[in-house]
N, C-alpha and C positions, 0 to 999 in steps of 0.2 A: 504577180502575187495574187491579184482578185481570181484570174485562171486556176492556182494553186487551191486558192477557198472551193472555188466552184468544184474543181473534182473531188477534193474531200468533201462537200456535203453530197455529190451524186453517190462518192462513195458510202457515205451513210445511209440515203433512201436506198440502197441497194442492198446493204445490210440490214434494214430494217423487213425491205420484202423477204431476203432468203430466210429470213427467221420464222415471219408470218406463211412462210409455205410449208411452216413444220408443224404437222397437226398434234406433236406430243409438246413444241411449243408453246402452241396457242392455246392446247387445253390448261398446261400449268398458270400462263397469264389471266386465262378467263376463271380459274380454280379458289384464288382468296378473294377476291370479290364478291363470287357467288356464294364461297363458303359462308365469309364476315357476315354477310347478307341471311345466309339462313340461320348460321346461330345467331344472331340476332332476332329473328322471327321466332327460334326456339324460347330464347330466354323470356322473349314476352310471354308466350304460349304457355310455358311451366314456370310463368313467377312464383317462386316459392313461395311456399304455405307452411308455415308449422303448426301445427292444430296443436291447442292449451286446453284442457278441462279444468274447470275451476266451480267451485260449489262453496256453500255456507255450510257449516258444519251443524248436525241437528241435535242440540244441546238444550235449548232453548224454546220454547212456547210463545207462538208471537198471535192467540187467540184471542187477546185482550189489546192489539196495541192497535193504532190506530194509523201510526206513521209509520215510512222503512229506516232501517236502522242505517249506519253505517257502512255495512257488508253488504246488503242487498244493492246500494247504491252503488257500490263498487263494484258487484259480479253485474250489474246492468251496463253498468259504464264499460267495461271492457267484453262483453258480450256484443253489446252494441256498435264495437268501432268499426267505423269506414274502411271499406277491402283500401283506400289508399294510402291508411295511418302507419302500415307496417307490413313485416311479415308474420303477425304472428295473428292468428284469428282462436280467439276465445270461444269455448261456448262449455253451456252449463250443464255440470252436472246434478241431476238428484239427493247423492249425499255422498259421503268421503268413499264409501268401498266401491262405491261406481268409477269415482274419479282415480284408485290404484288399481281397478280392471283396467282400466283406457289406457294407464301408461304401462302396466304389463303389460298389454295387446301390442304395445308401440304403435294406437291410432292416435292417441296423444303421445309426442313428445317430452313434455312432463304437465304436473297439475300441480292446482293448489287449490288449498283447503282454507275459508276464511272463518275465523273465529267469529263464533254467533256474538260475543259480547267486544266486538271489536272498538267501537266506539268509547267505552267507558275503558278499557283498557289502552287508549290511548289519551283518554283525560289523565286516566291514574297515572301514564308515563310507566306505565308495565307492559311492555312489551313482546316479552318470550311469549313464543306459541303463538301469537297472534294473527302471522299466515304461515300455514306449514305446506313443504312443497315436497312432489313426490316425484323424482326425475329417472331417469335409466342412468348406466354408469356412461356410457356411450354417446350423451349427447351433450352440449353444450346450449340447448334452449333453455333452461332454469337459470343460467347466471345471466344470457341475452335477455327474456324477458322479466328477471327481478325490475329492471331497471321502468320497464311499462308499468307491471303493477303498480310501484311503490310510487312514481311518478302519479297515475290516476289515482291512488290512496289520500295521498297528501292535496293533493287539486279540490278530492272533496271536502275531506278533512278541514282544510284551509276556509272553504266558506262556511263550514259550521262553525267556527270557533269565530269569523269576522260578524257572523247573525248573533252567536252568544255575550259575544262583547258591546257589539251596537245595542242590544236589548239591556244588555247591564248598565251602560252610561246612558240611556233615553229614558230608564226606569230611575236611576238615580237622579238626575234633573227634572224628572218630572213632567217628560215630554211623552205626549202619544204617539203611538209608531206602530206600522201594520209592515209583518211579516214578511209581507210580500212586496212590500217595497223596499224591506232591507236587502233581500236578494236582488233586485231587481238593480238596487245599489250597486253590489258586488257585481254582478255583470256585465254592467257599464265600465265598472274602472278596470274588469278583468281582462276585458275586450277589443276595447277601444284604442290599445295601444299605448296609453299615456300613464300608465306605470312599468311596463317593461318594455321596449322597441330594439328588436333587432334585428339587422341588414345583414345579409349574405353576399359577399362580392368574390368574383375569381379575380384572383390576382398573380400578377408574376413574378417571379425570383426578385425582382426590384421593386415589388408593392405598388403596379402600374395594372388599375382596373383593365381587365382582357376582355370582360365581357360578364353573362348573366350565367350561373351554374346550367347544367345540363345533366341530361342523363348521359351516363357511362355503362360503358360494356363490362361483363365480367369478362370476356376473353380478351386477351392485350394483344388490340388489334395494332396499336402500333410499333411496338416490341417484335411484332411476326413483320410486319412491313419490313421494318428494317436487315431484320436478318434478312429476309425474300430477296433484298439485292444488296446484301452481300457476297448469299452464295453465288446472285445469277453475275454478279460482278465476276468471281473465281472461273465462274463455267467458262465468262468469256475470253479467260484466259487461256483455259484447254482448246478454244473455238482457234484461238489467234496461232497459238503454237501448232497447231494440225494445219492450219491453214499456212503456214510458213512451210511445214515440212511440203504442203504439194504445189510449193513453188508459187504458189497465187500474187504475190506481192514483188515477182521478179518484172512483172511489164511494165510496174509501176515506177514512175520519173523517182530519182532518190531522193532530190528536194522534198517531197511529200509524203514519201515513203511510212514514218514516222508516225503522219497526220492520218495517214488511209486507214492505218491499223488501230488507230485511237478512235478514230469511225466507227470504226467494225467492231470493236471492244462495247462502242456506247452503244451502238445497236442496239442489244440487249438488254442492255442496263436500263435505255431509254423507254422501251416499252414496258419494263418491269416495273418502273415509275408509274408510266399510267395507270398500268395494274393499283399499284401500290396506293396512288392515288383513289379511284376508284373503291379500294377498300377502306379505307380511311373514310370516306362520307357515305359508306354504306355498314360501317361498323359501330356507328353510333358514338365516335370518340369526339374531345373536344378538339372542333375544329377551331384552327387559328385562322383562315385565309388566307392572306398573300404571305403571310410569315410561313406560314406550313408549304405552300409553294418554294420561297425563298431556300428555308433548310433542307427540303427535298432535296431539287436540285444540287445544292453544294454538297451534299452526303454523297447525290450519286457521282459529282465530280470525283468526289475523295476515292469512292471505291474503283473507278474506272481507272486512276492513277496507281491507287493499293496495286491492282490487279497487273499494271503494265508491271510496276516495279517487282510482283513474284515471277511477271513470263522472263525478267531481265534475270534474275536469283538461278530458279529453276532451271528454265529451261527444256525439261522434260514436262509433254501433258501427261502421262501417267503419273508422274509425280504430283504436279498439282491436283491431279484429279483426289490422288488417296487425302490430300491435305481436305478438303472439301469437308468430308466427317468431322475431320477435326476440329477446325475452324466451326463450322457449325453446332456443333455439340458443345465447344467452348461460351461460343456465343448465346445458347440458350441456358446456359449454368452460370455462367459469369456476369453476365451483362443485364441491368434489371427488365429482362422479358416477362418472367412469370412471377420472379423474386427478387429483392435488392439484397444477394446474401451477403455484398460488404456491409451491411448496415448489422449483421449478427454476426460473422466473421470475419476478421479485421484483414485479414491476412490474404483474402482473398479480392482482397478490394484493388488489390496491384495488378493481379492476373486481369481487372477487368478492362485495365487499358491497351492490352493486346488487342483489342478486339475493337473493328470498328460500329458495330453497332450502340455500343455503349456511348459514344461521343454525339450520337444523333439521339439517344433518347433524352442523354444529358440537356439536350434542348430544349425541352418539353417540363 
């Protein structure tokens, strides 16, 4: 029996070299790695930008005032933010007809216009008009960044009315109070954690901490893994049935017979893995460690056996070959690669169990 082991894994390293001698082989293996790897370098490279124009509206005479208003404080505050706060980078216009050139031009993707008397229209709790936004019909940045705006609006908002209030109850009892430590107030408690605290944790399907969030790739790098060896799973069934017809497996003792060809099937699949691996920590996804080794492997067990069981079906490589499309095209429609369309099409959630790439994402 150990005899028996021994030449199925010689038969294995033997299949793994005649694969590695095939230079359309080894370019597909070395292909999503380097690919994963350079879109990855792309997406850093062209982190998207949405450029906002946004301005105060010129209504108002501000020759006599000494402080900035509510609006100016707001076009500063999102003027100002950090290239790491977002996609959306603000910056200011002159006055409203500047700001609907930029979105007619599409160098902004939309703008907005703050009303010069923004702050006392938000005491009065009169609202309308008080930012008006100028979008294209084609983009979907005015409803993604309302939510920035209105967010830094009320941020400011929120410490005016805690300075208004603090001056009102320090004036009412009778206490002295400088200005500038009532802010100073507000920053402390805004800051420091100890009125809002919130913790972000990854967690898994059973609410058991995994680890610390990370950056994700827009490409579904592991959605393309899987497919990768399913198809090279299939191929290796076209590999085994060609190989039967040229008699290759007739020298072989029939005890083992079985085992040589589940060899030569994983061949394949087994360097597809590396591959697959190798893209996976060069894709930017979240890595699990030994779990992701763990389910690896067993997926690629499942497909190596999938695959014995259509050379058993079939029988013909031409036939499995034309299945290949199939199966492939299935499994990037069905299966959540790009898109979970059971989750908007109910019906289609059945089709997605034909397929075994679904069952390895399901892991994740």
């Amino acid at each position: 029996m150990t005899e028996g082991i021994g030449r199925i894994g010689i038969w294995f390293f033997l299949s793994c070299k005649r694969h590695l001698h095939k230079w359309s082989f080894l370019i597909i293996l070395l292909l999503l790695p380097v690919g994963t790897l350079m879109i990855r370098g792309s997406e850093k490279e062209t982190a998207a930008e949405i450029r906002i124009a946004i301005c105060v509206e010129q209504e108002k005479v501000y020759e006599k005032e000494t402080t900035r208003g509510l609006e100016q404080e707001l076009v500063e505050s999102l003027v100002n933010r950090s290239a790491g706060d977002g996609l959306f980078c603000f910056y200011q216009c002159e006055n409203e007809q500047q700001v609907k050139e930029e979105v007619a031009s599409r160098r902004a993707e939309c703008g907005y216009v703050i009303s010069a008397e923004l702050q006392k229209q938000m005491d009065r709790k009169k609202f309308k008009r008080s930012i008006r936004v100028y979008s294209a019909p084609s983009t979907m940045a005015a409803q993604l960044s309302s939510e920035v705006v209105f967010a830094a609006m009320i941020s400011l908002y929120d410490r005016k009315l805690f300075e208004q209030y603090t001056s009102e109850k320090l004036e009412a009892a009778g206490r002295s109070y400088s200005q500038e430590n009532v802010k100073q107030l507000y920053d402390k408690w805004n800051e420091n954690g100890s009125t809002f605290h919130f913790t972000y944790e990854m967690v898994d399907g059973k609410g058991q901490m995994v680890g610390k969030p990370m950056a994700t790739s827009v490409f579904p790098v592991r959605g393309i893994v899987a497919v990768y060896l399913f198809v090279i799973g299939l191929y290796s069934a076209v590999i085994d049935l060609t190989d039967e017809k040229k008699h290759l497996f007739l020298a072989v003792p029939y005890g083992i017979r079985t085992g040589c060809r589940l060899a030569a099937m994983a061949a394949p699949v087994f360097l597809a893995g590396i591959s697959g691996l190798a893209a996976l920590r060069t894709g930017n996804v979240d890595w699990r460690g030994g779990y992701e080794w763990m389910v690896l492997a067993g997926y690629g067990v499942v497909v190596i056996l999938f695959s014995r069981m259509v050379c058993l079906i079939c029988r013909q490589e031409a036939l499995i070959g034309s299945l290949i499309p199939f199966f492939l095209a299935g499994s990037l429609i069905f299966c959540p690669v790009f898109l979970d369309i059971g989750k908007y099409i109910p019906e289609f959630e059945m089709l997605e169990r034909f397929f075994l790439p679904s069952y390895y994402l399901r892991m994740f």
